[in-house]
Structure formats: structure tokens, C-alpha cells
C-alpha positions as CSV (number, residue, x, y, z in Angstrom):
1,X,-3.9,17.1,-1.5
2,X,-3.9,15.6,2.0
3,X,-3.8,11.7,1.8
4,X,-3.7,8.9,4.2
5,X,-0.9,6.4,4.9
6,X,-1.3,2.9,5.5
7,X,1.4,1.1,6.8
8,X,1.7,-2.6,5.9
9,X,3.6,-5.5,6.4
10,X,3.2,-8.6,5.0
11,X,5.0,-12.3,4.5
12,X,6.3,-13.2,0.8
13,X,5.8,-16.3,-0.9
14,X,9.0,-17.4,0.5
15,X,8.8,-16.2,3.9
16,X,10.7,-12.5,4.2
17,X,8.5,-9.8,5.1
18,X,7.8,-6.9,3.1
19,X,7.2,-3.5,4.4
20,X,5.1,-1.0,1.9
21,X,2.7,2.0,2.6
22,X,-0.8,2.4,1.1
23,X,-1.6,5.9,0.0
24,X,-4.1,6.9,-0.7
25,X,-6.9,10.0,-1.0
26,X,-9.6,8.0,1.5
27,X,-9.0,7.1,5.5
28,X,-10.9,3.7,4.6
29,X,-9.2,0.7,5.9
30,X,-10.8,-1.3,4.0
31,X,-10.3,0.3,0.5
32,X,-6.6,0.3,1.4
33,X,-6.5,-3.6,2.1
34,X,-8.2,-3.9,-1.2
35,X,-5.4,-1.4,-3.1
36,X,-2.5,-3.6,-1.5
37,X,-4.2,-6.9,-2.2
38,X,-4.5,-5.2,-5.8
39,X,-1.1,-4.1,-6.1
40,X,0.4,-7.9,-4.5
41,X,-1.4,-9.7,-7.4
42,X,1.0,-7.4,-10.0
43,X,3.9,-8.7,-8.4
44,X,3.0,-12.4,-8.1
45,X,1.9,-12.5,-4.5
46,X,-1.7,-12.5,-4.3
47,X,-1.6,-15.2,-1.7
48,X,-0.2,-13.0,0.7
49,X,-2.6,-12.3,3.8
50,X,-3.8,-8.8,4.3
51,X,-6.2,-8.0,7.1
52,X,-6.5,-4.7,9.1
53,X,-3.6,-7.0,11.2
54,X,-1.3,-6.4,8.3
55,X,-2.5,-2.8,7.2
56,X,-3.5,-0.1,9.1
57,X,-3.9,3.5,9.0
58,X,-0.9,5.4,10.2
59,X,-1.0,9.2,9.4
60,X,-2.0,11.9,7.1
61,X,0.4,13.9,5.2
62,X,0.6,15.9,1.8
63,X,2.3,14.4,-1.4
64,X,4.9,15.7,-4.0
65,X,2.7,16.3,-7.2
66,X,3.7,12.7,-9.1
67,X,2.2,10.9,-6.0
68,X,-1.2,13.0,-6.4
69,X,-1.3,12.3,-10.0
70,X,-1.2,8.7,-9.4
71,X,-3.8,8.5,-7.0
72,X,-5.9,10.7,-8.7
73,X,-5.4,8.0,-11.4
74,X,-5.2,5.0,-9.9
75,X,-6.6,5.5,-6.6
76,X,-3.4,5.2,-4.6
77,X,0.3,5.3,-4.6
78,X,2.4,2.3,-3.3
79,X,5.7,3.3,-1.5
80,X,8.0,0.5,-1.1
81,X,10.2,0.3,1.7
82,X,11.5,-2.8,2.7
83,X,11.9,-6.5,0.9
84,X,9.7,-5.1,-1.8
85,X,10.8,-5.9,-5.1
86,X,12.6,-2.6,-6.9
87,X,10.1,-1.2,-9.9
């Protein structure tokens, strides 16, 4: 499966940045702001601002099976990278 990668950055309640990727299985900016506004209200921060400032499309790329699985389910895969809280 060949997704799309969404590379976003946005300030925490208390003022760090966090760095996460959007994955997902459609190049639609928007449905990918909705998906990380989605995913910020599970971890308390649905205050955050996302815009098309905060996350945009970066590259397309293939997934490890686990990944597809997810999106297939969910409709995309969050991968933390920085000052993200651990799962």
C-alpha cells in the first residue's frame, strides 16, 4: 500500500513543540488536519492549532504491514517523533 506522509508540528498545552507525522492512505490535506486534530483530543490537547501551516504533505512511501492494518482500520497511523507523549 502506498501512503502519504504528513509532517506536523504543533505547540503543547504548555508551550514545547511536538513533532508527529500523519499517515495516511489519501494525499488530502485536509483529511490529514482532521486525523491529527482527532488524534490531539486522545491525548488532552485538542486546543492545539492545526492548519495546513502546521501540517503538510511531505512524501509518499510504503508501510510495514501493522501500519496498513491501522489505516485500513482507522484511517491513518500517527508516528510520533518528537515531544510526543510515549504510547
Amino acid at each position: 500500500m502506498k501512503v502519504h506522509v504528513f509532517d506536523t508540528y504543533v505547540k503543547a498545552k504548555d508551550g514545547h513543540t511536538m513533532h508527529f507525522d500523519v499517515i495516511t492512505d489519501s494525499q488530502d490535506n485536509q483529511k490529514a488536519i482532521q486525523y491529527a486534530k482527532k488524534w490531539l483530543t486522545t491525548i488532552g490537547e485538542q486546543e492545539a492549532k492545526v492548519t495546513s501551516e502546521e501540517c503538510h504533505f511531505c512524501h509518499s512511501e510504503s508501510v510495514p504491514d501493522e501500519i496498513e492494518i491501522e489505516i485500513m482500520t482507522s484511517g491513518f497511523y500517527i508516528q510520533r517523533m518528537e515531544g510526543c507523549p510515549s504510547q
